[in-house]
N, C-alpha and C positions, 0 to 999 in steps of 0.2 A: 865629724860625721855623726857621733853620738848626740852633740848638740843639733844636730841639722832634724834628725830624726826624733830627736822628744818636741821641737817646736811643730814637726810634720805633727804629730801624735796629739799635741794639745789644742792643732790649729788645723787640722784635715784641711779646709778651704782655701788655704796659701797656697796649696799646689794650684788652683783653679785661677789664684788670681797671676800666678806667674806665667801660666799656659794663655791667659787672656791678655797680659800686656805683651808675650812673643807672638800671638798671634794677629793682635792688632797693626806689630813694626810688620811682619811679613805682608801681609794682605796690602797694608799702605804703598809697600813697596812695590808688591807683584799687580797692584793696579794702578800705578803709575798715579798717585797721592789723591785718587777718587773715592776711595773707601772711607776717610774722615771728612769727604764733605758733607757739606749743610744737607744737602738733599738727600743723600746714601743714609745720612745717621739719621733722618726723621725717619728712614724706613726704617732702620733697626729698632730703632725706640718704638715706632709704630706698631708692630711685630708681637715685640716682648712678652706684653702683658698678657699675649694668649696664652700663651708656653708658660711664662712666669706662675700665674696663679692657677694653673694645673696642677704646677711642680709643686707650688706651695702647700694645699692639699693635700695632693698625695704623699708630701714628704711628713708632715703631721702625721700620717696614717704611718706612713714607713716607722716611724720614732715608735709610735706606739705599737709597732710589730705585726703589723697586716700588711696585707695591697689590695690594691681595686685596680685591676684591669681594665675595666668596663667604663673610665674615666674618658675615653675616645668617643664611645657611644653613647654617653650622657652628654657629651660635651654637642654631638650631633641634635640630641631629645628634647632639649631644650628651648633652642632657637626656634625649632621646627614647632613645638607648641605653640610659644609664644606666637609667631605667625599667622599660624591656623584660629588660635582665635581672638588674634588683632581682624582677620579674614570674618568672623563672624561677628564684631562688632564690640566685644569684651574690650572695656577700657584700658587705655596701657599698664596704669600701674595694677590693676588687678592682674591683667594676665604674666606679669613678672611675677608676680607674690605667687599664683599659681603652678609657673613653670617653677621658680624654685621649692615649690610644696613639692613637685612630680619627682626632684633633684633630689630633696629630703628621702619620698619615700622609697627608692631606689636605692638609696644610700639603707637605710633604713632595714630593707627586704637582705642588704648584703651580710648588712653585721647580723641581722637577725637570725639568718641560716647559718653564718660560720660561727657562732657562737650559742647555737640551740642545739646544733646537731653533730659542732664539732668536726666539721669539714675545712679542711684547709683554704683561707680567703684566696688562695691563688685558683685553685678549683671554680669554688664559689662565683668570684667576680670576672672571669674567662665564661661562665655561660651568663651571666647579664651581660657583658658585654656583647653575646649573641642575639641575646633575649632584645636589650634597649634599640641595639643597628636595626634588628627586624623592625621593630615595632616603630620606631622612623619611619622606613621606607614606606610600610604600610597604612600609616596616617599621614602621610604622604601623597600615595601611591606612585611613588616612585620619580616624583618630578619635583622640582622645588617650586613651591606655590608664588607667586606674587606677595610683595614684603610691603606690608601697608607705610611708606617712610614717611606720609603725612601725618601718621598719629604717634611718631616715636619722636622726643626732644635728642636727634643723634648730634647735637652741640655736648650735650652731658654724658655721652659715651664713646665718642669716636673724632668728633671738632678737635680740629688744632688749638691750639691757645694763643692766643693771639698768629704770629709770624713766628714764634720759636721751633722747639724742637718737638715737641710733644704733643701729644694728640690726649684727650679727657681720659683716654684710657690708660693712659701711665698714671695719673693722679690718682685712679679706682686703684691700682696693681700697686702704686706706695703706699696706699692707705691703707691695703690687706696686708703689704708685706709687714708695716709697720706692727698693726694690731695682731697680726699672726707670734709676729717675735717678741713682742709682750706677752703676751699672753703664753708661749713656750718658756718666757728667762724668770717671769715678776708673779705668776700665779701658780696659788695651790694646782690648780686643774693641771697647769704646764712642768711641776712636777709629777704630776699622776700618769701625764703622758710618755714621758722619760722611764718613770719606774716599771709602769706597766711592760714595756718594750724591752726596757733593762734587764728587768728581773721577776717577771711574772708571781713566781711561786712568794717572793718575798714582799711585794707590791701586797697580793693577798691576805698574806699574813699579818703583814699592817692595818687590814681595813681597809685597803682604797679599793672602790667598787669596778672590779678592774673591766667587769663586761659594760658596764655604764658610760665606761671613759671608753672605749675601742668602738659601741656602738656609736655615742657623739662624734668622733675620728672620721665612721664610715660616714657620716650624713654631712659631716662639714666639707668631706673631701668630695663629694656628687656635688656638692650645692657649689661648689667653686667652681668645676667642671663646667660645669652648667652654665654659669655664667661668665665665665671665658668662652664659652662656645658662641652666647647670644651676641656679646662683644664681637667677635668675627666676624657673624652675620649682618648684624648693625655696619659695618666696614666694609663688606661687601655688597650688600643690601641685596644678596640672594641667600635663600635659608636650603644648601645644599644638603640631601640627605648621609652625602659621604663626608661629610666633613669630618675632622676628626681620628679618619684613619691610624691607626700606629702612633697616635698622639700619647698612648701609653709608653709608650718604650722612648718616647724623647723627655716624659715625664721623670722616668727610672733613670735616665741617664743625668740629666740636670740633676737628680739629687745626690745619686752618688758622686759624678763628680764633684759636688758643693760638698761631699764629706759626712754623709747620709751613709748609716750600715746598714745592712743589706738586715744585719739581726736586730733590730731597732736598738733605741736608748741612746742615740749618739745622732746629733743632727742639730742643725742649726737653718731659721730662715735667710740669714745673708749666705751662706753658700750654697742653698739651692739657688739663690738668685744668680749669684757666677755663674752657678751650672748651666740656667736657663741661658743667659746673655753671651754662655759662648755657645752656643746650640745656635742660637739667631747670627752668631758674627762668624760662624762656619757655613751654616749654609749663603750667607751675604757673601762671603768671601771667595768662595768660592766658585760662584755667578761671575765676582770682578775679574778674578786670576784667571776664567776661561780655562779652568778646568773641564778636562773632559767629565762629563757624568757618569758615565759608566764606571769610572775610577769610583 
């Protein structure tokens, strides 16, 4: 039991991976072996990378000892920019670089307040995520505009590849997860992220510039938002202003069950990524087994 418990303690994310291969035998079972088919798993996969690079984000931010709330509502602000002014004739790749500048300084506005004034980021990012929903609806006004799909290349964000399993947008969500988990295990910056979260007062004391690193945190974790958001809309090819909804609390879930402390300094991007992929293969599962919903 002793040994069970220091492999839990060195390896958090083993719990996530054992809760995701008993969940995958049941599901298979309880939907009569429809749930590992071809077609069911491009949905999961399909799926993923929205939840996936929220979580990621946000789990960066969690290590280094904050939250953003307001990652459902950015994740909405985005798309719906983009839109609006593909809608007014702004070229595509400018209006990406745009939306995620708007993702930036959102991010930007959060560390800047919980970190000038000393207000707890749970505070803080709970009224931008007021702030960002409104300001949707209202560059909006309240309807989802017309999604120009003539001027976006949706082959490089949302095309399947070839016949297989994956749609472009798993390739974007490996290529963060990847560059995310370097840049946590292999760089200075990715222990700053850890100490900062770890040990605030001792991070300090060493010199590392600890409101520098939590504000780049806040601005990387909006700009991912962001752009998992636009990724949805491109797939849906309506730029809904609700989107997003509660997408923070499936974000908090996916990290902590991937092994994410709630008090930062302890996190890894492969087990936010369990976290994510069993968030998508419950609610999949779920639909198959004819679960009542209300349950």
């Amino acid at each position: 039991m002793k040994r069970l418990l220091k492999i839990y303690l060195e390896k958090p994310e083993l719990a996530g991976i054992i809760l995701l291969v008993v969940l995958i035998v049941l599901f298979q079972i309880r939907s009569d072996g429809v749930f590992l088919s071809l077609q069911n798993l491009r949905g999961v996969l399909g799926l993923l990378p929205e939840v996936g690079m929220v979580a990621i984000g946000f789990t960066i931010l969690m290590i280094c000892g904050e939250f953003d709330l307001s990652v459902g509502s950015v994740f909405a602000l985005m798309p719906m920019s983009v839109a609006l002014m593909l809608n007014a004739d702004v070229p595509f790749w400018a209006a990406m670089f745009l939306g995620l500048l708007i993702c930036a300084i959102v991010g930007f506005i959060n560390g800047f307040i919980t970190l000038k004034f000393l207000i707890p980021s749970f505070i803080t990012t709970l009224g931008m995520l007021f702030m960002a929903r409104s300001l949707t609806v209202v560059i909006s006004g309240g309807f989802p505009p017309l999604l120009a799909v003539d001027k976006i290349p949706m082959w490089l964000f949302t095309g399947f590849i070839g016949d297989g399993l994956f749609r472009a947008s798993f390739v974007w969500f490996v290529a963060i997860a990847v560059l995310a988990s370097i840049l946590l295990t292999m760089t200075n910056f990715g222990n700053w992220i850890k100490s900062t979260g770890g040990f605030l007062e001792a991070a300090t004391s060493m010199g590392i510039p600890v409101n520098g690193v939590k504000l780049a945190c806040f601005i990387l974790c909006a700009m991912l938002a962001g752009f998992a958001g636009t990724i949805q809309v491109f797939r849906l090819q309506s730029p809904l202003p609700s989107i997003g909804e509660s997408l923070e609390l499936q974000a908090v879930a996916a990290a902590v069950i991937g092994g994410v402390a709630l008090t930062g300094g302890v996190g890894t991007v492969c087990g936010v990524t369990i976290g994510a992929l069993l968030i998508r293969i419950i609610d999949n599962g779920r639909v198959l087994s004819r679960i009542d919903a209300n349950w």
